[in-house]
C-alpha positions in Angstrom: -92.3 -40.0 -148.8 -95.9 -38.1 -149.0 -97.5 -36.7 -145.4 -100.5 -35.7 -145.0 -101.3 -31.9 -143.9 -102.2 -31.9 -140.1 -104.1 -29.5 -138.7 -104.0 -28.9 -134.5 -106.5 -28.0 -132.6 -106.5 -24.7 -131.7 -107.4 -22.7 -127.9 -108.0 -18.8 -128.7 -104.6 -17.9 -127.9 -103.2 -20.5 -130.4 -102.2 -20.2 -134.0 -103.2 -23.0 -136.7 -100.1 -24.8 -137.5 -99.9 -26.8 -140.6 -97.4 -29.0 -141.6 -97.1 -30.2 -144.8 -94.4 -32.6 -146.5 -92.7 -32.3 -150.1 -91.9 -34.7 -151.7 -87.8 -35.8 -151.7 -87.1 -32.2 -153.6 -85.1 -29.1 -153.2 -86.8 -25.8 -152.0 -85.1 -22.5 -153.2 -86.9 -19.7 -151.4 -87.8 -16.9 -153.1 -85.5 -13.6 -151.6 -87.4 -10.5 -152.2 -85.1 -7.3 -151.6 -85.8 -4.9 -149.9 -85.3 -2.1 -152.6 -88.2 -3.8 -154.8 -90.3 -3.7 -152.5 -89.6 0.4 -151.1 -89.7 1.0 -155.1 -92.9 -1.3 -156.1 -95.0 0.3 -152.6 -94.5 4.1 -154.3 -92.2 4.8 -150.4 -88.5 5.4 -150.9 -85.3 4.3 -150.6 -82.9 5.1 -147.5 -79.1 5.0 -147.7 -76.6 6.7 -145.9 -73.4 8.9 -147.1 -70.1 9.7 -145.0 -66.9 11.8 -145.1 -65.1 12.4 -142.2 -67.2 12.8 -139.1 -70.4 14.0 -141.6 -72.8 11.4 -141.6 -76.2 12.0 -144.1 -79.5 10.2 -143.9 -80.5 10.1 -147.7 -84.4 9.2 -148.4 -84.9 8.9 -152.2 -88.8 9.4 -152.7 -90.2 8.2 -156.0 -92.8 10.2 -156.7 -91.6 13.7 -155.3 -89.1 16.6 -156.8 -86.8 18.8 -154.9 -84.2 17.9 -152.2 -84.4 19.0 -148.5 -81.9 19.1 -146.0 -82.6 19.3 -142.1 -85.8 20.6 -143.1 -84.6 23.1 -145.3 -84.2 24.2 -149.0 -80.6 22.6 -150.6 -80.1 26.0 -151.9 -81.0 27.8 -148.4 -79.0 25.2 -146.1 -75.9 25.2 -148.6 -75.3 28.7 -149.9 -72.4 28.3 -152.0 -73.4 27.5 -155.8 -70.3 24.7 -155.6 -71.6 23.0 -152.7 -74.6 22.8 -154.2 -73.3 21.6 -157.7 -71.9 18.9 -155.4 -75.1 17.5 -154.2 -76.6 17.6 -157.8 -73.6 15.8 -159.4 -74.8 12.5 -159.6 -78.6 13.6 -160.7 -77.0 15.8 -163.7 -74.7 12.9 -164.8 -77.5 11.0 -164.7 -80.1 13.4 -166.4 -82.0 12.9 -163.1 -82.2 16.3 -162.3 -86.2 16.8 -161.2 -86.9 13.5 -161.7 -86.7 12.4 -157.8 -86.6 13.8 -154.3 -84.6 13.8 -151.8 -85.2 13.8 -148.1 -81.4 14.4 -145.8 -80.8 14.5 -142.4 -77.0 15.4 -142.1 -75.1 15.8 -138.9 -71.5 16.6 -138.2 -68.5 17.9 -139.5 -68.0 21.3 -141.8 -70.3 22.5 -144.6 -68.1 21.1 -147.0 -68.1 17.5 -145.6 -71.6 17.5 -144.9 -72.1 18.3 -148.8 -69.6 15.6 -149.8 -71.7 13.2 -147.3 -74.6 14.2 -148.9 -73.1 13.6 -152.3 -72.0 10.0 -151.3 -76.0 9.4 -150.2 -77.6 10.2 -153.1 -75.1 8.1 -155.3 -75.5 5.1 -153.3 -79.5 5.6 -153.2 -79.5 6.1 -157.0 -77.3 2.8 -157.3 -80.3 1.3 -155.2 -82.9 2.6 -157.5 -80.5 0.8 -160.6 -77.6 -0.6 -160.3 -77.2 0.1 -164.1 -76.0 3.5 -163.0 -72.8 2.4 -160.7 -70.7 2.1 -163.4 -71.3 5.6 -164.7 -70.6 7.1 -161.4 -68.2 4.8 -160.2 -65.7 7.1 -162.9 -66.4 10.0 -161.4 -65.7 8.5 -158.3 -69.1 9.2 -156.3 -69.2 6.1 -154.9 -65.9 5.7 -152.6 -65.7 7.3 -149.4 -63.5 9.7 -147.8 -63.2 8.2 -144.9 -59.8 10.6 -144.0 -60.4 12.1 -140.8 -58.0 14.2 -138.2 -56.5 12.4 -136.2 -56.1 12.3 -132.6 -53.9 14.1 -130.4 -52.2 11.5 -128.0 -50.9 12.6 -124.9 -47.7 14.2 -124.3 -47.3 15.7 -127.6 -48.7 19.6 -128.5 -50.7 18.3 -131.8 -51.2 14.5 -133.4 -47.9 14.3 -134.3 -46.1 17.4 -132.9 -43.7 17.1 -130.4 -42.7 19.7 -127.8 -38.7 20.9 -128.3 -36.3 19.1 -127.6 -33.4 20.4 -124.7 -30.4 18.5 -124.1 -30.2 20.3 -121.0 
């Protein structure tokens, strides 16, 4: 069954339409991720990283060194050489040390968690980039979140779980 292409009319506020039959066969469309296309347009790749109540906006920019967080020099925001051996973990198991930047936005939570959730960012951007590397990381155990948080003090008790003392009388 063969139709022929119509073409409507148009007004200036309307579109062409065409319509236009195939024959009796099966159409696969062609899916174009996302990632291809941030990677192939030279922009960068967002992801985001958690632990506890830190939550980090990762931007992994192709053609750019260095990372920044809130604006900021990793090495002036986190002070501490360890939390800054934990942001670079992934890029020096890797070898991906200068190879890409990094743009974060972190929010809540401690300095420790916010490194951690910066951490869990950049893995999951680098497993954007090639998923190739998720098995490499995936041993050291970059990819799962923390997700343990404190938890909630219900009502009638001092803490989450502490209860004030008991009087028999």
């Amino acid at each position: 069954m063969i139709k022929k292409a119509v073409k409507k009319e148009t007004t200036k506020k309307e579109p062409v339409v065409k319509k236009v039959a195939i024959k009796s066969a099966v159409v696969k469309p062609v899916i174009v991720k996302k990632e291809e296309k941030a990677v192939s347009k030279g922009r960068y790749i967002e992801t985001v990283g958690r632990r506890k109540t830190s939550i980090a906006r990762v931007r992994l920019m192709i053609n750019e060194s260095g990372i920044k967080i809130n604006g900021k020099d990793y090495k002036d925001y986190l002070r501490l050489l360890k939390l800054q051996e934990i942001i670079i973990a992934p890029l020096a198991i890797l070898e991906l040390r200068d190879k890409h930047g990094f743009t974060v936005v972190v929010s809540g939570g401690g300095i420790f968690s916010q490194a951690e959730a910066i951490r869990h960012g950049i893995t999951r951007a680098l497993i954007k980039l090639n998923a190739e590397f998720r098995k490499r990381l995936k041993k050291y155990g970059f990819i799962t979140r923390d997700s343990r948080m404190v938890e909630r003090k219900k009502p009638g008790l001092k803490k989450a779980r502490k209860a004030p003392q008991w009087a028999k009388r």
